[in-house]
N, C-alpha and C positions, 0 to 999 in steps of 0.2 A: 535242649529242652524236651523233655517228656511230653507224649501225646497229651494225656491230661492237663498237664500245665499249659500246655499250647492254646487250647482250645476256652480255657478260664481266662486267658491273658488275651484274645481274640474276642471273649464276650465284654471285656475292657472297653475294647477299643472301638467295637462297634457301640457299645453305650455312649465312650466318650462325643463321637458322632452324630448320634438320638441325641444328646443330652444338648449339646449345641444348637441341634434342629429344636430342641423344643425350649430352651432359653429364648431365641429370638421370636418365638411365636409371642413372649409375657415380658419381656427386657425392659420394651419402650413404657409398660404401663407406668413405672414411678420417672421414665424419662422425658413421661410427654407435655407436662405440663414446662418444663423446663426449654423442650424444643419447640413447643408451638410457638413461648417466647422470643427464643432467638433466632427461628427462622419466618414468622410471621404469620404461619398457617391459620387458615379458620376451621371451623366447625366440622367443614365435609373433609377438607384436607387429611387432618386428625385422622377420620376414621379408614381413610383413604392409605395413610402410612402404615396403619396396622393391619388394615384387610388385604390388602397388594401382594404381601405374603401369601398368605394360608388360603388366599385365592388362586392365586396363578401354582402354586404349590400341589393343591386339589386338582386343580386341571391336568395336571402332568405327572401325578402318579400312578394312575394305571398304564400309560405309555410308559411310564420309565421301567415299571415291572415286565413288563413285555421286553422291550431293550436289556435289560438286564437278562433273562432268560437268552437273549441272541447273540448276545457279545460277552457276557459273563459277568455275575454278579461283585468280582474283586474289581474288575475294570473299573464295571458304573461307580461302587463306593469308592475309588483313588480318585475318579473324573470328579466324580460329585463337591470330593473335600477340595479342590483345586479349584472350583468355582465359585463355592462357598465362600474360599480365602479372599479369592479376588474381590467376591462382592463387598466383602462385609468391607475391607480397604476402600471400595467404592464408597459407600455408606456413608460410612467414618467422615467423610469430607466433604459430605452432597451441601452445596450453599444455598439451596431453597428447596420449597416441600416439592416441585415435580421430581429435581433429579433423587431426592431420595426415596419417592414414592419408585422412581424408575430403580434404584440400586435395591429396593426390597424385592421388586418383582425378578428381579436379575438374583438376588440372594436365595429365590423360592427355584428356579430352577437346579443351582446346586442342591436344594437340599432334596428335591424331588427325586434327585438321581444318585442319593444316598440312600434316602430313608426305607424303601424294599429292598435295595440292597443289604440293609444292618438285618431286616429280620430271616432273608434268603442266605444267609452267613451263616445264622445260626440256626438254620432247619438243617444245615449241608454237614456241621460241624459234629453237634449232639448228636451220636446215633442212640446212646440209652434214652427211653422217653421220658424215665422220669428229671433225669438232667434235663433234658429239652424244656421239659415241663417249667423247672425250677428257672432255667434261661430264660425263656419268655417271660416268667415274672418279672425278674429282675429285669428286663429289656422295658415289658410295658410299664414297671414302677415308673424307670428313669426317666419315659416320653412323660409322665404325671410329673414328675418331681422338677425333672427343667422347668416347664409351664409353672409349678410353683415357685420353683428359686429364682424363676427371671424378674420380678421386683425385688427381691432385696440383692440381687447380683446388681442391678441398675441403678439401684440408692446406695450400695457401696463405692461407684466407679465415679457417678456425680458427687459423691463427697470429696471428692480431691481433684477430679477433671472435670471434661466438658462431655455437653453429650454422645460424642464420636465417638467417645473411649467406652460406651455398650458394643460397639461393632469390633472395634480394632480391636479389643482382647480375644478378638474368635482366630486372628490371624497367628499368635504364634501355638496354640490348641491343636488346628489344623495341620500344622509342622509334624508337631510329633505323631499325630494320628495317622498321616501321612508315611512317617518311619514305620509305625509300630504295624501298620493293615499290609506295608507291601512285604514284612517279615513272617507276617502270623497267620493270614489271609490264606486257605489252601488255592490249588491251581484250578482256574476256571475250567470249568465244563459247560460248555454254551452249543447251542445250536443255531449254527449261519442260517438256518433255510426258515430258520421261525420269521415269519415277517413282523414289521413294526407298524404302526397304524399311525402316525400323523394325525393323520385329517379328523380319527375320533376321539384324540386328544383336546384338540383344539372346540370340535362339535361341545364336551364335556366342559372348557373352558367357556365359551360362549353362553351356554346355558346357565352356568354359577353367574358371572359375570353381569346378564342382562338381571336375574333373581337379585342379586345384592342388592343391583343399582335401585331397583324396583321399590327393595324396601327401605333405603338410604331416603327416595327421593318424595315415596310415600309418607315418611315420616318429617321432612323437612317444610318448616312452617313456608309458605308460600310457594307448593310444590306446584311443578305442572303436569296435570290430568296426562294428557299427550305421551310427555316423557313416560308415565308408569306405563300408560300400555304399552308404547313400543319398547318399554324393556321386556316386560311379560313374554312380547309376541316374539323379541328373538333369545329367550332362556327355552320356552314353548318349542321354537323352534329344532334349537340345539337340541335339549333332550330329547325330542323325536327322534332328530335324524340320526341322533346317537342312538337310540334303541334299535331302530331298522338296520342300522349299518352293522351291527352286533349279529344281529339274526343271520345275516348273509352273510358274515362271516365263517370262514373255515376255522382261522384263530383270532377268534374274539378277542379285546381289552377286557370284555366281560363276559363271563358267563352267567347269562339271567339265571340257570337253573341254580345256580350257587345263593340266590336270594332268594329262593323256594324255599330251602331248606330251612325251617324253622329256628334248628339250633343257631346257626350260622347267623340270622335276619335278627335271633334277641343279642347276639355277638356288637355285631353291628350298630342296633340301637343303642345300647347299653354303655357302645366305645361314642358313640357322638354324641349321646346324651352327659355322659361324665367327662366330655372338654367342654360341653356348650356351660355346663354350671363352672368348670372351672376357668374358664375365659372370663365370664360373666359376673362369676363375685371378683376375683382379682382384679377385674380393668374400673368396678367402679367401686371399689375399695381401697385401692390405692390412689383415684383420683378422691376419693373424698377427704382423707385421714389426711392429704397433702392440702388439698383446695379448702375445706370447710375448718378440720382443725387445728392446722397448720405445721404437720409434721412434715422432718424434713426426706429428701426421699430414700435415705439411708433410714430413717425410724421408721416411713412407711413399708419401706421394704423386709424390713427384720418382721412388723406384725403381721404380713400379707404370707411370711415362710412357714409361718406356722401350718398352713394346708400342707407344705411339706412334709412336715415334721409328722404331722398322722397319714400322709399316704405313704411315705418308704417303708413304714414295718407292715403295712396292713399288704400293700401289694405283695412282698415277700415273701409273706405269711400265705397269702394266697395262691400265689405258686405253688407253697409247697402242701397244700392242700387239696388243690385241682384234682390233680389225676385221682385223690382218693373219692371224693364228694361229687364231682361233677361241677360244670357250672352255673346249676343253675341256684342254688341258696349264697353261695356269693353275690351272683349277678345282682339278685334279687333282694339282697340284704343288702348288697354295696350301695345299692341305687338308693335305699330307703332309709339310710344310714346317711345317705349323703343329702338329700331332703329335709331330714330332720336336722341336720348340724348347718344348712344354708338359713331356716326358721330360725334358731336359736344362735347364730349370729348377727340376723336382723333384731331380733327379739334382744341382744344384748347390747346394740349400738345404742352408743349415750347420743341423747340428742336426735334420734333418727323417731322415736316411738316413745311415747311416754309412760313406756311399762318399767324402764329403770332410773332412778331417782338419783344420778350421779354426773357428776360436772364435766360435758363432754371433752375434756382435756386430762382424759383417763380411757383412752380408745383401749388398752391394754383387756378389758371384757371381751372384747370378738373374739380371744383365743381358744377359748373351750369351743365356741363355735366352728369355728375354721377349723380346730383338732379333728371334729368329729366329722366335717365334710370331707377331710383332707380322707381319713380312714378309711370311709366309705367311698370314698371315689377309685382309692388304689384298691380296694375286693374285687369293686364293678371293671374294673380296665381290665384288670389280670386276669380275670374269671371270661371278661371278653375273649382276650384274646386265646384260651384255652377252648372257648366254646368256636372260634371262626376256624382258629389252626389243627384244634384239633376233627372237627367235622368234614373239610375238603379233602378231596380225596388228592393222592400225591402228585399225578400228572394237574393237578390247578394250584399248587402251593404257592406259587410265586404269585398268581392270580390272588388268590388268597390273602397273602401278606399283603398286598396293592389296596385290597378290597377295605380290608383295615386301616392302612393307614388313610386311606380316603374318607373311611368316615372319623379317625381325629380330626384331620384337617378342615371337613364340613362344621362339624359341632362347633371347634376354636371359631372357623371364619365368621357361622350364624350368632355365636355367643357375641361377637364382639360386634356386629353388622346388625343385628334384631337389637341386640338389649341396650347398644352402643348410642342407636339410633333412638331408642323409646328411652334413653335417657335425654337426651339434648331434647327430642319433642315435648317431653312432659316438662323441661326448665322451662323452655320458650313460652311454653303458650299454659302454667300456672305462675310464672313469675309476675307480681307486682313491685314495680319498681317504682318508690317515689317520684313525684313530678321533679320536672329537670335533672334527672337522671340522663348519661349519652345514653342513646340508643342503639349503641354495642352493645351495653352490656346486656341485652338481652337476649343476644346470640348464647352463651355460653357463661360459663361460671369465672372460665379464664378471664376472658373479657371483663368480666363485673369485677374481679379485680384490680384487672389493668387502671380500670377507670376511675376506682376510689380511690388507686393512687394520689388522681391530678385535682381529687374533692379537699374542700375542710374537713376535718375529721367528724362533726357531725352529719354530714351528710355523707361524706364514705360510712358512718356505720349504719345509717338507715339501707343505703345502697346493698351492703352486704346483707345485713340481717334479710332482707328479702333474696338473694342471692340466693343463700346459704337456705333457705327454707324451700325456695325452690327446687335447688338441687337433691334437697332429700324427697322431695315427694318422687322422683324419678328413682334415686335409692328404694325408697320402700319400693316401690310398683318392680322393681328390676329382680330385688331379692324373693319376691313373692312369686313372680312368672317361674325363676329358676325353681324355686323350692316345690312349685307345681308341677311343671317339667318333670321333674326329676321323681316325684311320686307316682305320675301316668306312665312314666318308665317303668316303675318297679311294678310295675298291676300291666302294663302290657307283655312285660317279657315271662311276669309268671305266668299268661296266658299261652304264649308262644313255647314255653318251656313246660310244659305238661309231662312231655315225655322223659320217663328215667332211665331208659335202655342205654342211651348214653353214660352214664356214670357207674351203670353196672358192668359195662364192656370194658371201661376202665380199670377199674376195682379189682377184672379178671385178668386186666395182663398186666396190673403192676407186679413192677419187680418184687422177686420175694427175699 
């Protein structure tokens, strides 16, 4: 096999691995309404099996970018997909929500010690930039495109199995990936003397960890005062002593001055802003069109892909337009492009707003919506990561790559953990439930189902009909934060992107 074809059949393979890593970040959304049933979970459990991930995940990617620089980055990505396999096998057959809260946290370790690995592969591989350029598109679409295909990948597999079978399909994925990275993968160049930092790993885990809980527990009707602050005080804590520990380093996990840098800092916002809206519309879109309309989670998966279907050409597109344009009328278009296509998916939900006069058993209107956020979200990621990878200078690359994916994994975590959470709050405490209604159902939407089960059917449909109204006013309020989000993104990075000497230093050493 020819150098060229090597290195295209390597950017396969490392995608296939992203693509994986960002499946199981969105998998469970059409699966969870299914597994909260059979394995019994409540309200915080829920949120708990999806954040477990892209928490403990966040925590351990900038150590694992470090490790990978010292042991080499082919290693970590073969390590990484070996533990991946095994979790997700874990997964597949957890019999209650701790062990598979525990088998997600164990699954975010593998993929932690993949994921700077996939983009440190293809900094080493590309040497023309504009390839490079074109690589990273395609690399940052795929992390957008999993995150979209993971509901209808998890409404195709629940159509004919159980829920375990979202996990166990990543196991024989891993196999071949396995084959194809130890073939294509060039030979490590690593430095033994780089040290690895533990303890600021951990520091950086702690501090997400206390934040989440913080706003999980702040949001939870009958919360205790106490709990929030001592989570505050040790997130407060962690990130302190994460910053300090940084300073006194010889070799940082982080280098602060790399968040100085303007172009870099709109890179960054830009990448965790367009997971947090794509977290954020997928997980309460596919709980809705399942819970309120009652599709099954193969139909809500098919209408939730359509974000897909507008972010792979846009991302694409975006690559191969970077190194001419700069990033920042992407950035700055994607962000706003993707704002307005989150408004105009709320704005088209039957039944959610009384702006469309159509029988909400016609959910098939969100798609022009999703199209246009799906778009605008692959400009903004790809355009990201051209403005973070292309402004570190070469001795921080691997830093770099870390630094990014840290802020996907923030955004997903806050998307699902902020909006996850200000959706159950706002059911709870606007729902009106008939008298002698159980009083589960006022936990959750799940629940108000379960319960109209064991009703006559006219008081199961008073029971729902207030369900189902409460659960939309947490819709609106969700789709609206997002769609705000995502506007102060595009007006702060035009601030932070001022400068154009970037895209004209570009313009001057593209290939001619």
């Amino acid at each position: 096999m020819n150098g060229s074809a090597r290195r295209w059949w390597l950017l396969v393979t490392v995608s296939v691995g992203l693509l994986l890593i960002s499946l199981d970040m969105s998998v469970l959304y059409t699966a969870l309404p299914r597994l909260t049933e059979d394995l019994g979970a409540d309200a915080s459990q829920k949120l708990w099996i999806i954040n477990a991930y892209p928490l403990v995940m966040a925590g351990l990617l900038l150590g694992a970018g470090t490790l990978g620089d010292r042991v080499g980055h082919k290693r970590m990505f073969l390590t990484g997909l070996v533990l991946f396999g095994t979790a997700s096998a874990l997964a597949a057959f957890a019999a209650t929500p701790a062990l598979l809260i525990g088998a997600r946290a164990f699954l975010a370790v593998g993929a932690a010690a993949m994921m700077p690995a996939t983009l440190s592969l293809i900094r080493v591989t590309f040497d023309d930039e504009r390839e490079r350029t074109m690589a990273i598109g395609v690399w940052g679409s795929t992390s957008v495109v999993g995150t979209a295909l993971g509901p209808i990948v998890g409404g195709v597999l629940l159509e004919y199995f159980w829920w375990g079978s979202v996990f166990l399909i990543n196991v024989p994925v891993v196999l071949l990936a396995l084959i194809a990275a130890a073939a294509l993968a060039p030979g490590d160049t690593h430095r033994s003397d780089k040290p690895w930092d533990l303890v600021a790993s951990l520091l950086v885990m702690a501090g997400l960890v206390g934040l989440v809980y913080a706003v999980k527990e702040v949001t939870r009707p009958g919360s205790q005062p106490q709990h929030v602050v001592a989570a505050l005080l040790v997130s407060a804590a962690g990130f302190t002593l994460f910053v300090r520990r940084q300073r006194r380093q010889t070799h940082p996990l982080l280098d602060l001055a790399l968040l100085r840098h303007p172009h870099i800092l709109s890179g960054i916002v830009a990448a965790a802003l367009a997971m947090f809206g794509t977290a954020g519309v997928q997980l309460v879109l596919a709980q809705r069109l399942q819970l309120v309309v009652g599709l099954t989670p193969l139909g809500a998966g098919v209408l939730v892909a359509a974000f897909a279907l507008g972010c792979l050409p846009a991302g694409i597109a975006a690559g191969s337009l970077a190194w001419r344009t700069g990033p920042r009328p992407l950035i700055i278009g994607g962000l706003l492009t993707a704002a307005a296509g989150v408004l105009l998916t709320l704005l088209l939900t039957p039944g959610a707003l009384p702006i469309l006069d159509v029988h909400p058993d016609h959910p098939v209107w969100v798609v022009p919506g999703l199209l246009i956020a799906g778009a605008g979200t692959g400009l903004a990621m790809t355009a990201a990561s051209a403005a973070i990878m292309g402004n570190a200078p070469a001795h921080r690359a691997g830093m770099a790559a870390s630094v990014e994916e840290v802020s996907y994994e923030i955004g997903s975590l806050f998307g699902v953990a902020v909006l996850g959470s200000a959706l159950t709050s706002l059911y709870t405490n606007t729902v009106r439930l008939p008298e002698g209604s159980p009083a589960a159902a006022k936990d959750s939407l799940d629940q108000a189902l379960t319960a109209s089960g064991r009703l006559p059917e006219d008081r199961a449909r008073g029971l729902l009909d207030a369900a189902h109204s409460a659960f939309d006013n947490g819709y609106v309020a969700v789709l609206f934060l997002i769609t705000a989000a995502l506007a102060i993104g595009g007006a702060v990075t035009a601030r932070l992107l001022t400068d154009r000497t970037a895209a004209v230093r570009q313009r001057e050493h593209a290939p001619r």
